[in-house]
C-alpha positions in Angstrom: 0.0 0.0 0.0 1.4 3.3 -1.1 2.6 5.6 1.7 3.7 9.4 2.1 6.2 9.7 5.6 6.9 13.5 6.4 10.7 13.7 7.8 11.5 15.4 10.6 15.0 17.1 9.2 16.0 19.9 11.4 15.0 23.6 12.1 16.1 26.8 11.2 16.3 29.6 14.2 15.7 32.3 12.3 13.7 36.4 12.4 10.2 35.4 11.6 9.3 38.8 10.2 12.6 39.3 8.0 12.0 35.5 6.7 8.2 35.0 6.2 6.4 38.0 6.7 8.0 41.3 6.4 6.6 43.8 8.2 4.8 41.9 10.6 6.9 39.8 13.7 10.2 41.6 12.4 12.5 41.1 15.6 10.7 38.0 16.7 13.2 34.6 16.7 11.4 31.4 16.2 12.2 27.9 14.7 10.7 26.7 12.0 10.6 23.1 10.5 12.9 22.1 7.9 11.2 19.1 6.0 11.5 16.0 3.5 9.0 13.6 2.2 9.3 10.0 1.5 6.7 7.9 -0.8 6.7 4.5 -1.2 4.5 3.4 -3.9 2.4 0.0 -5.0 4.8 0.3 -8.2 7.8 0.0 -6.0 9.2 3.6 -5.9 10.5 5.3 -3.3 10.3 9.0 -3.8 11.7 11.6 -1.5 10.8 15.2 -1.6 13.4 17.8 -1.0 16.3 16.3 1.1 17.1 19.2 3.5 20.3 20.5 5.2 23.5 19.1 4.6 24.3 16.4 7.6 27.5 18.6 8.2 25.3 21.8 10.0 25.2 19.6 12.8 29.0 20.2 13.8 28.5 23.2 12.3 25.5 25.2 12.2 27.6 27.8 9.9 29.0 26.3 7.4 26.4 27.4 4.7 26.0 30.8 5.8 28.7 31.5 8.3 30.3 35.3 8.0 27.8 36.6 5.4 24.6 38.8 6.3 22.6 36.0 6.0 24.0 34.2 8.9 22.1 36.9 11.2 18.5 36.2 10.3 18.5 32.1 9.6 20.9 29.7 11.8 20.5 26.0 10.9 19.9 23.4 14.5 20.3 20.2 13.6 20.5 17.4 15.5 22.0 13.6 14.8 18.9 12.4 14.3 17.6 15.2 12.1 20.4 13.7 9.3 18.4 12.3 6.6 20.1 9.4 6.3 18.7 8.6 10.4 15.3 9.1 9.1 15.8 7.3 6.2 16.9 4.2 8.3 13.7 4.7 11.2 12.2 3.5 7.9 14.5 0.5 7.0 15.5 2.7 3.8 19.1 3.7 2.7 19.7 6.5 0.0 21.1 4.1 -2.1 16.9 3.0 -2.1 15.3 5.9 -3.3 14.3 5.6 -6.9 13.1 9.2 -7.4 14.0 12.5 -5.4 11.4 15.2 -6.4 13.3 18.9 -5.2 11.0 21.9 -5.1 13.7 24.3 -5.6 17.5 24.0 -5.0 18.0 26.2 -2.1 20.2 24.7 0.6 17.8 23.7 2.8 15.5 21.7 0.1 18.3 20.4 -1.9 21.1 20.3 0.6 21.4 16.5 0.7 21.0 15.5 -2.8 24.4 14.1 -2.6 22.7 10.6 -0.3 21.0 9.5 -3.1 23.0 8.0 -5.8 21.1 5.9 -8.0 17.9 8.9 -7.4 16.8 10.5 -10.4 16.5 14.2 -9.6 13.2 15.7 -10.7 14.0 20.1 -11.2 12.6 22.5 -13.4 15.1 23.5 -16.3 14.5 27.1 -15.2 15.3 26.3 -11.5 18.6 25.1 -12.5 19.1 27.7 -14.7 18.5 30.2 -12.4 20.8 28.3 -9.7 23.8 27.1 -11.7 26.9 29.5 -9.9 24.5 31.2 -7.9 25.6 31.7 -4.7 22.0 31.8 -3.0 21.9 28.3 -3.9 25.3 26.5 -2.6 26.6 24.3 -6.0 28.4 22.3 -3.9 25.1 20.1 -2.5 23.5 19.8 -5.3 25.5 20.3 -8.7 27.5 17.0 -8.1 29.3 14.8 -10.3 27.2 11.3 -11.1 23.8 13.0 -10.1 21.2 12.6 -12.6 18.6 15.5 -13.0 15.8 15.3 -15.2 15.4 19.3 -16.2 11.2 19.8 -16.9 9.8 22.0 -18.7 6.3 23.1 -16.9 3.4 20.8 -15.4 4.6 16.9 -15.5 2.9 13.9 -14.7 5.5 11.8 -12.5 3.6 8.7 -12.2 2.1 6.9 -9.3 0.3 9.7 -8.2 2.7 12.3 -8.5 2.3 15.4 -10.6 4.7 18.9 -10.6 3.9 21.8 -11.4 5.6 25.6 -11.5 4.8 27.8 -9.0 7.5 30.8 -9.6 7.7 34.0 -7.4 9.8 32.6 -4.2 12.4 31.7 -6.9 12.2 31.1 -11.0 11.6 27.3 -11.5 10.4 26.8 -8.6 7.7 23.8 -8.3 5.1 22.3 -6.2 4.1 18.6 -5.6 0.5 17.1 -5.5 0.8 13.7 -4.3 -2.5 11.5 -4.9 -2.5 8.1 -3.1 -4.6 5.7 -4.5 -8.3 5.5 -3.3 -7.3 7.7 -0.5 -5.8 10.9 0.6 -4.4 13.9 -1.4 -1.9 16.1 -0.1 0.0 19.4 -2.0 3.3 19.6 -0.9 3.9 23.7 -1.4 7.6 23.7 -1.0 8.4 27.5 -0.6 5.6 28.9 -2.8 3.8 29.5 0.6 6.0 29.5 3.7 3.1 29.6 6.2 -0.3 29.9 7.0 0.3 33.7 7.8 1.0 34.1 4.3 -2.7 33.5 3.4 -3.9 35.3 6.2 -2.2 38.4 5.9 -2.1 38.1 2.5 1.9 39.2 3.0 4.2 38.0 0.1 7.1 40.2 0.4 9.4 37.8 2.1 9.1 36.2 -1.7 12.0 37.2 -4.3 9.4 38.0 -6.6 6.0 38.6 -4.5 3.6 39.6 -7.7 4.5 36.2 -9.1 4.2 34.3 -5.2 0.8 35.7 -4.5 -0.3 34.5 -7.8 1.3 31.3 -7.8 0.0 30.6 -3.8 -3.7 31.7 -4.8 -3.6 29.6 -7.8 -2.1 26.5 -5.8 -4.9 26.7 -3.1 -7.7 26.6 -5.8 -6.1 23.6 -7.1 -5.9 21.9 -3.7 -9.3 22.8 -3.2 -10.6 21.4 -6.1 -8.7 18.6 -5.2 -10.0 17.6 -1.5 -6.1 17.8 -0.5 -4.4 18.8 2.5 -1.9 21.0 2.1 1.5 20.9 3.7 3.3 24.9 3.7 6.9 25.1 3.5 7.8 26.2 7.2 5.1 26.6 8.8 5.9 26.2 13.1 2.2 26.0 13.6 0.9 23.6 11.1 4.3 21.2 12.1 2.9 20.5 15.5 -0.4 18.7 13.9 1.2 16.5 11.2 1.9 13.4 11.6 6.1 12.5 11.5 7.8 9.0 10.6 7.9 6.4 11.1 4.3 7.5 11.4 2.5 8.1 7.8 -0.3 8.4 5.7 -2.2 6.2 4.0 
C-alpha cells in the first residue's frame, strides 16, 4: 500500500518577520521546521521530496552561511537524528533506495542533501537550474554534483504513481510544487516555498518572496487547485501547522 512519511529534518532559528512576513513579527526569533518527504509506492518507488540540510550543520550550524549577512537572520539546529540518512533508516531505507527524489527548488535547505542519493533520479525544473547554476544563493556544492542525474522539466509533468509537478514561480524562478494523490485515499500538496506559512494567506503578506507579484499568484492559484482537489496542504515552514502533522515512522495512507 502506497505511503507518504513526512521527515523530521531539522529547524532553522531564524527572524520570523525578515523570513516570512515582512513587516509583521520583524525582531521576533522562532524555529521553523525544515522538512523531507518520502513515498513509497504499490509500483515499487520510493520517492523523497526535498532532502534538506547538509548532515554537516550539525557540527557546524555555519558552514552554509557563516560570515555573510545572511547568517544573522536564519541559523540551521540540527541534531543527529535530524540527518536524513537517520530518518531514512527509522524507515529501514538507505539513499542508495530511493528511486526518485522530487526537489521543489534548490535552495540549501531543500536540496542540501542530494548528494545521499546516488542511484535517485532528480526531478528540477530546467529554469530552477538555470536560475541556480553558480549562484551563490543556492550552494553548487550540494546539489551540482558529479554522477547525479537531473531530469530538467519543462512546466506541469505527470510523474507517475500519483505524482504530478507543477511551477509555482515567485519565491524563486523554477520553482515547483508537488501534489501527491494516493490511491483510493488521501491527497496532499506539498507547497515547497511557494507559501512559507499559514500567515502568508492570512495576511495576505508576500514580500518575504524574491518575486512577490509572481508568489501571491502562484499561492492563490495552488490553493484553488488543492481545493478542487480535497487535498491537505502541507506549507513550506510553517511552526504551527508542524505541531499537527503526523512524522515518521508515522504516515499516511
Amino acid at each position: 500500500m502506497a505511503r507518504l512519511y513526512v521527515l523530521p529534518l531539522g529547524e532553522c532559528c531564524c527572524d520570523r518577520g525578515r523570513v516570512l512576513t515582512p513587516g509583521l513579527h520583524d525582531g521576533e526569533r522562532v524555529h521553523i521546521p525544515i522538512v523531507g518527504y518520502l513515498l513509497r509506492t504499490d509500483a515499487g518507488r520510493t520517492v523523497v521530496i526535498d532532502t534538506g540540510i547538509h548532515r554537516s550543520h550539525v557540527d557546524d550550524p555555519d558552514r552554509t552561511w557563516g560570515g555573510t549577512d545572511l547568517a544573522a537572520v536564519l541559523r540551521p539546529v540540527m541534531r543527529t537524528e535530524d540527518i536524513i540518512d537517520y530518518r531514512l533508516a527509522q524507515l529501514g531505507l538507505r539513499g542508495a533506495d530511493v528511486t526518485d527524489v522530487i526537489n521543489t527548488h534548490l535552495h540549501f535547505d531543500h536540496a542540501g542533501n542530494n548528494d545521499a542519493f546516488p542511484h535517485a533520479t532528480f526531478h528540477v525544473q530546467r529554469e530552477q537550474v538555470a536560475a541556480a547554476t553558480d549562484h551563490p544563493s543556492y550552494p553548487n556544492q550540494y546539489w551540482r554534483l558529479p554522477g547525479l542525474r537531473y531530469n530538467l522539466l519543462d512546466g506541469e509533468t505527470d510523474l507517475g504513481d500519483g505524482l504530478l509537478v507543477w511551477p509555482t514561480p515567485g519565491h524563486v524562478p523554477g520553482h515547483q510544487s508537488v501534489r501527491v494523490a494516493l490511491p483510493g485515499s488521501a491527497t496532499f500538496v506539498i507547497c515547497g516555498d511557494a507559501i512559507y506559512s499559514a500567515d502568508n494567506l492570512r495576511y495576505d503578506n508576500w514580500a518575504g518572496q524574491q518575486d512577490p507579484v509572481a508568489a501571491r499568484a502562484s499561492a492563490l492559484a495552488l490553493m484553488e487547485r488543492a481545493t478542487a482537489w480535497g487535498a491537505t496542504v502541507f506549507h513550506g515552514h510553517d511552526a504551527e501547522q508542524w505541531r499537527t502533522v503526523r512524522k515518521a515512522p508515522d504516515f499516511y495512507e
